[in-house]
LOBADO-217556 format. One record per residue (C-alpha): x, y, z; chain; residue in three letters. Coordinates in Angstrom, 2 decimals, padded with zeros to 5 digits, m for minus. Layout:
BEGIN
x:X; y:Y; z:Z; chaine:A; residu:ALA
...
This chain:
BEGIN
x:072.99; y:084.70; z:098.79; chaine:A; residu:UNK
x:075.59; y:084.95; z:096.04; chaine:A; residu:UNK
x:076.24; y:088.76; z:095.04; chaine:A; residu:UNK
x:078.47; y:089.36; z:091.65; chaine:A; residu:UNK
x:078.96; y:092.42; z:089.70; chaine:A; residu:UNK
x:077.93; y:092.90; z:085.74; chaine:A; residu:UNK
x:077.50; y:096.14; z:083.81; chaine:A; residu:UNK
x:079.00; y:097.95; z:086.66; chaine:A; residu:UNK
x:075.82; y:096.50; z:089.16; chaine:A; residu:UNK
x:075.59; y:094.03; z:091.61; chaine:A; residu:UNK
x:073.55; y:091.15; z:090.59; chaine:A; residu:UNK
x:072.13; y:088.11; z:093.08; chaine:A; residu:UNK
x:073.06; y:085.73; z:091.54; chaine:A; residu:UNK
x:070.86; y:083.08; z:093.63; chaine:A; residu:UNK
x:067.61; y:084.77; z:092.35; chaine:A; residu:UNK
x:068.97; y:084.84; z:088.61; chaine:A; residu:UNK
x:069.50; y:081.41; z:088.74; chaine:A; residu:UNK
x:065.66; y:080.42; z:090.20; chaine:A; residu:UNK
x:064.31; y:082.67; z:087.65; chaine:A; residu:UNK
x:066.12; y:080.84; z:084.62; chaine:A; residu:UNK
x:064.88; y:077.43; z:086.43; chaine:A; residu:UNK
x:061.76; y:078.32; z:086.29; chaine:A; residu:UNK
x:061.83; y:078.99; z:082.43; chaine:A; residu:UNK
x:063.62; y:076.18; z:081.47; chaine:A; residu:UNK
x:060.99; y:073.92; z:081.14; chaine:A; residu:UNK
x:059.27; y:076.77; z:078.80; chaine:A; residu:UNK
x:062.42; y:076.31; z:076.42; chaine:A; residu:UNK
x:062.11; y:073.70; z:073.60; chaine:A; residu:UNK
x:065.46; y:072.19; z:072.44; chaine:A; residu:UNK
x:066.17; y:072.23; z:068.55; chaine:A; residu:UNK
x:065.13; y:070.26; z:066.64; chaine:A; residu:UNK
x:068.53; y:068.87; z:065.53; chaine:A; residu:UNK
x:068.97; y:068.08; z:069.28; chaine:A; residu:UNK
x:065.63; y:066.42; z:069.37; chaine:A; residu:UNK
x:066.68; y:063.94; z:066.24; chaine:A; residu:UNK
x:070.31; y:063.53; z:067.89; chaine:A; residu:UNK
x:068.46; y:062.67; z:071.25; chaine:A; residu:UNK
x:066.39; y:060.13; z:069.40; chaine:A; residu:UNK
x:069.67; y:058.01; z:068.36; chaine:A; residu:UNK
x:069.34; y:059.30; z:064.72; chaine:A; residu:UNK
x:071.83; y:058.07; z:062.11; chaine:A; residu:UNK
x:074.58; y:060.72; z:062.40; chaine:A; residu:UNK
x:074.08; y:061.49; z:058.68; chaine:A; residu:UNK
x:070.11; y:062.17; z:059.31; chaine:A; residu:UNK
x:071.50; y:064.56; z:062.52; chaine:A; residu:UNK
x:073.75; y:066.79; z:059.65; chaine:A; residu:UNK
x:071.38; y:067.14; z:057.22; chaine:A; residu:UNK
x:068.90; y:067.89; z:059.66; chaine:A; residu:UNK
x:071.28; y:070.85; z:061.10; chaine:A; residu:UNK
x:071.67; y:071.79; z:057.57; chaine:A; residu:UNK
x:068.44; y:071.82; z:056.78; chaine:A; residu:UNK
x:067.71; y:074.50; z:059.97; chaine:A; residu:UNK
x:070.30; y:077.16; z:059.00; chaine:A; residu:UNK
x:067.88; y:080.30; z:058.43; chaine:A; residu:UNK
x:064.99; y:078.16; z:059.13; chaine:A; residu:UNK
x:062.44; y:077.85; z:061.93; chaine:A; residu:UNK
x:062.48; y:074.44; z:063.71; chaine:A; residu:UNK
x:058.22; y:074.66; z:063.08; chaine:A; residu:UNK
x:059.60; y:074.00; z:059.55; chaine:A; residu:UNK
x:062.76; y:071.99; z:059.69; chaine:A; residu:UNK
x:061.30; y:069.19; z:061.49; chaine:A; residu:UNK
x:058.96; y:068.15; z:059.15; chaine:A; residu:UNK
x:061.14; y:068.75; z:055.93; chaine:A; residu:UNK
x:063.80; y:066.97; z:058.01; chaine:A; residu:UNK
x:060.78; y:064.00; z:058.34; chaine:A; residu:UNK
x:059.91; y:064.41; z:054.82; chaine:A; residu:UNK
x:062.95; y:063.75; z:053.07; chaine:A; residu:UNK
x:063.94; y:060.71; z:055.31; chaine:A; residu:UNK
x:060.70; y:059.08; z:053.81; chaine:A; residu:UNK
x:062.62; y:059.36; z:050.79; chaine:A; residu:UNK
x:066.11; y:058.72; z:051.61; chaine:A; residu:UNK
x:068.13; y:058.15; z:054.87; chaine:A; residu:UNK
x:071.45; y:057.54; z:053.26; chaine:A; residu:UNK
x:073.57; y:059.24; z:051.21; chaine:A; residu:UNK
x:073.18; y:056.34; z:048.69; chaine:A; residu:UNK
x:070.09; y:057.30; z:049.17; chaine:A; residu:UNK
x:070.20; y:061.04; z:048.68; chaine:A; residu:UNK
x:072.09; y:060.81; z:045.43; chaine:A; residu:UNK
x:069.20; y:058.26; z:043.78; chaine:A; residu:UNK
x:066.89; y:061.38; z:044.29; chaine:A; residu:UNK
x:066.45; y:063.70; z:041.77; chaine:A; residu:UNK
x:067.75; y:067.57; z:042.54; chaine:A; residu:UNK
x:064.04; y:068.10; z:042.26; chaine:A; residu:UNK
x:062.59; y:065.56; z:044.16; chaine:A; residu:UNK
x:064.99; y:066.72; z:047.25; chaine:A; residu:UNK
x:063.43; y:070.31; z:046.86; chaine:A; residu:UNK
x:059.89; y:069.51; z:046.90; chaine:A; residu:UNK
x:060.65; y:067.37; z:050.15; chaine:A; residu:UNK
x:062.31; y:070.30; z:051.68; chaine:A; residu:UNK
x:060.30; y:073.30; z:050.37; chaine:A; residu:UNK
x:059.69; y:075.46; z:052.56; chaine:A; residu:UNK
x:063.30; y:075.37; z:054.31; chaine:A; residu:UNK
x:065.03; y:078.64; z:053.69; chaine:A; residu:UNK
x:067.00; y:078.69; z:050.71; chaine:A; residu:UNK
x:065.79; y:075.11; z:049.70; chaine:A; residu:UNK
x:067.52; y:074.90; z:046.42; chaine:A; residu:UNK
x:071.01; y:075.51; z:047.63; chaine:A; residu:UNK
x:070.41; y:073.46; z:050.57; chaine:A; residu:UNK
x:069.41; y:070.55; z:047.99; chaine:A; residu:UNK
x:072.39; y:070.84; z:045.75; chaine:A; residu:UNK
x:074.34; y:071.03; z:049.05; chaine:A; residu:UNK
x:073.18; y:068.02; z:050.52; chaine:A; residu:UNK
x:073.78; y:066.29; z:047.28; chaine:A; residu:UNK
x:076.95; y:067.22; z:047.33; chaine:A; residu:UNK
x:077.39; y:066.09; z:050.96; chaine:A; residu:UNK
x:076.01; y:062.75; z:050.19; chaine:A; residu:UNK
x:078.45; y:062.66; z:047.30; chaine:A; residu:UNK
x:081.44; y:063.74; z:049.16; chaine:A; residu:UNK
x:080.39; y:060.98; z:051.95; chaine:A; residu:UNK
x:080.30; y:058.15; z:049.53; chaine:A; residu:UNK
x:083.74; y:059.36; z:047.93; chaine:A; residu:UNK
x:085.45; y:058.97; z:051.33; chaine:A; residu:UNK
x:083.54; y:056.25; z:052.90; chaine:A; residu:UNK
x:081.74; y:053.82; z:050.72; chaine:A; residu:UNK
């Protein structure tokens, strides 16, 4: 049995560790880390994280889906309307700065890479 000391009481540190164990498999993984997992282009995996900022994964992970149907590239982001990237993302928070920031992105990427 491990003892250590934390707010000014011992803990056991053994037992701690069992009880997070046993939640674990409870805990989902985000759903960034779910895409990156999957061997997603590492473009998808940004916008994706982009896309979750002040948003629940129950919603980022079909917007995320969504506007891949449309574009996986930034080519392919910047042949889509400012429009068309909102409706595919609606109801991410904030979804209309989030388009004309991944636009951006996309545009930035193609300035430094293409």
């Amino acid at each position: 049995m491990i003892w250590a000391r934390w707010g000014g009481r011992a803990v056991d540190v053994d037992r701690t560790l069992a009880r997070l164990r046993r939640a674990l498999p409870e805990w989902r993984a985000p759903v960034v880390t779910e895409f990156a997992a999957a061997g997603r282009d590492p473009f998808q995996v940004l916008v994706s994280c982009l896309l979750s900022l002040r948003t629940r994964d129950e919603t980022t992970g079909p917007a995320s889906r969504r506007l891949f149907r449309l574009a996986r590239t930034p080519a392919g982001l910047l042949r889509l309307s400012p429009r068309a990237i909102e409706r595919a993302i609606y109801p991410v928070g904030f979804y209309r700065t989030k388009a004309r920031t991944l636009r951006r992105l996309a545009r930035a990427l193609r300035e430094r890479h293409e």
